[in-house]
N, C-alpha and C positions, 0 to 999 in steps of 0.2 A: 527467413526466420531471424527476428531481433532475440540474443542472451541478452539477458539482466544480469549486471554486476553491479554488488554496492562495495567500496569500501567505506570500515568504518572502525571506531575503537571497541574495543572488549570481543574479536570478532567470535569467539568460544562460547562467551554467555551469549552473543548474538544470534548464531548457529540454532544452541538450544530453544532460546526463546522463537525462532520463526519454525521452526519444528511442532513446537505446541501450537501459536497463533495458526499456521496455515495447514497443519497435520502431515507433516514434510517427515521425507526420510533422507538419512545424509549419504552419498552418493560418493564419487570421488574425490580424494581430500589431499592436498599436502599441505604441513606446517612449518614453520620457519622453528627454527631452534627453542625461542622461545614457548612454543606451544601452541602459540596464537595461528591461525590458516593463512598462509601463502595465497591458500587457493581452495574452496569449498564447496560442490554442488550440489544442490540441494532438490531432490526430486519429489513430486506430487504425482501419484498413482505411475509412478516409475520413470517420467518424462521431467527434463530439467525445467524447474521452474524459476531457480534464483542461484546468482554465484557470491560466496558470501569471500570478503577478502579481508584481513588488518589492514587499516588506511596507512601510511608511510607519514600523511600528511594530518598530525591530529589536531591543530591551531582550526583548518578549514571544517572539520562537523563541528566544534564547541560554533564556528562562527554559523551552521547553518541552523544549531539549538536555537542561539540569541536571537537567531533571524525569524525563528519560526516563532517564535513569542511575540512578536510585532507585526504577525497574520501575513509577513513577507514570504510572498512565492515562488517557488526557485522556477527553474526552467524546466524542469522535468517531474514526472513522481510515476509509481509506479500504479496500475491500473489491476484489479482485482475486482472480478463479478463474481459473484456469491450466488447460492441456488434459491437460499431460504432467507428470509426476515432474522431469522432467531441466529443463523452462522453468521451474516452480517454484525447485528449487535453483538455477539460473542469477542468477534473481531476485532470489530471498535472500541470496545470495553478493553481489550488485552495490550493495541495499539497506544489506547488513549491513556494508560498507566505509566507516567513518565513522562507523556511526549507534551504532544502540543495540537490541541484542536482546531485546525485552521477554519474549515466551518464543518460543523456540527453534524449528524443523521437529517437528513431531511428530503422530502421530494424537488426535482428538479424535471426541467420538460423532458429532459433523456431516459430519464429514471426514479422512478417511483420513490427510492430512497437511498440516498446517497450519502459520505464525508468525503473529508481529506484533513489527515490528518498526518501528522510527523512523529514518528516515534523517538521511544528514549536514545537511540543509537542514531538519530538524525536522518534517514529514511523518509522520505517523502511518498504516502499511500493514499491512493486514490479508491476507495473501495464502491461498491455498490450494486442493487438489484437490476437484472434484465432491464434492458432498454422498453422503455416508452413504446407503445406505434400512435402515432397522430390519427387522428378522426381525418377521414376523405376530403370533409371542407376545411381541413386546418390551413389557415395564412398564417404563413410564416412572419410576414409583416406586422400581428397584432402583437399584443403582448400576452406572455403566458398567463394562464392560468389550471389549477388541476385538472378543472374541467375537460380541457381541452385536449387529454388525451387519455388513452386505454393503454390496460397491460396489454402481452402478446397472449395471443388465444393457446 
């Protein structure tokens, strides 16, 4: 099992906001003096799904905002499958308030409909619907198109 940890600034109004976007409850928490979390777990139907921390280091998110505005992609982001169309764009739309659209909602050969987008705290998210399955004769070797594949039954 991989944890997710971000650090990042403002990590209290951070906390709040992935609580609304992902429907998160706050789990165990410690906070540094100033009020801000040391340390914050954040659970999805009672199972940790994100540790939410104050960055030490705040120079490195403003540099991953400026980055992300120049469709520059970091090395990581976080991956989130959605059940429905509609909890997708809800998402997208809550993510994309502040942040930065790296690309857009749209189908890809893996998934019917897909972003990646960075949010206002610098969080790199990769969100999207169920995987693809390929049609029996799909060559890998062509180049995609919609066509060329089905949802999951």
């Amino acid at each position: 099992m991989i944890g997710v940890g971000v650090y990042i600034n403002n990590s209290v109004e951070a906390v709040e906001f992935y609580k609304e976007v992902f429907e998160l409850t706050l789990g165990y928490n410690v906070k540094h003096a100033d009020g801000t979390f040391f340390h914050s777990v954040l659970l999805k139907d009672g199972k940790p799904f994100l540790t939410v921390s104050e960055t030490q280091n705040k120079a490195l998110v403003e540099v991953m905002l400026s980055s992300s505005s120049k469709k520059a992609r970091p090395t990581t982001n976080l991956g989130v499958d959605f059940e429905t169309e509609e909890e997708l764009r809800k998402v997208y739309s809550m993510l994309s308030d502040g942040g930065c659209v790296i690309a857009p909602l749209a189908p890809l050969p893996w998934s019917p409909l897909a972003a990646d987008v960075v949010d206002k705290y610098g969080v790199y998210w990769y969100i999207t619907l169920p995987q693809h399955v390929p049609h029996e004769d799909w060559k890998p070797n062509e180049p995609w198109d919609e066509s060329m594949y089905r949802k999951p039954e």
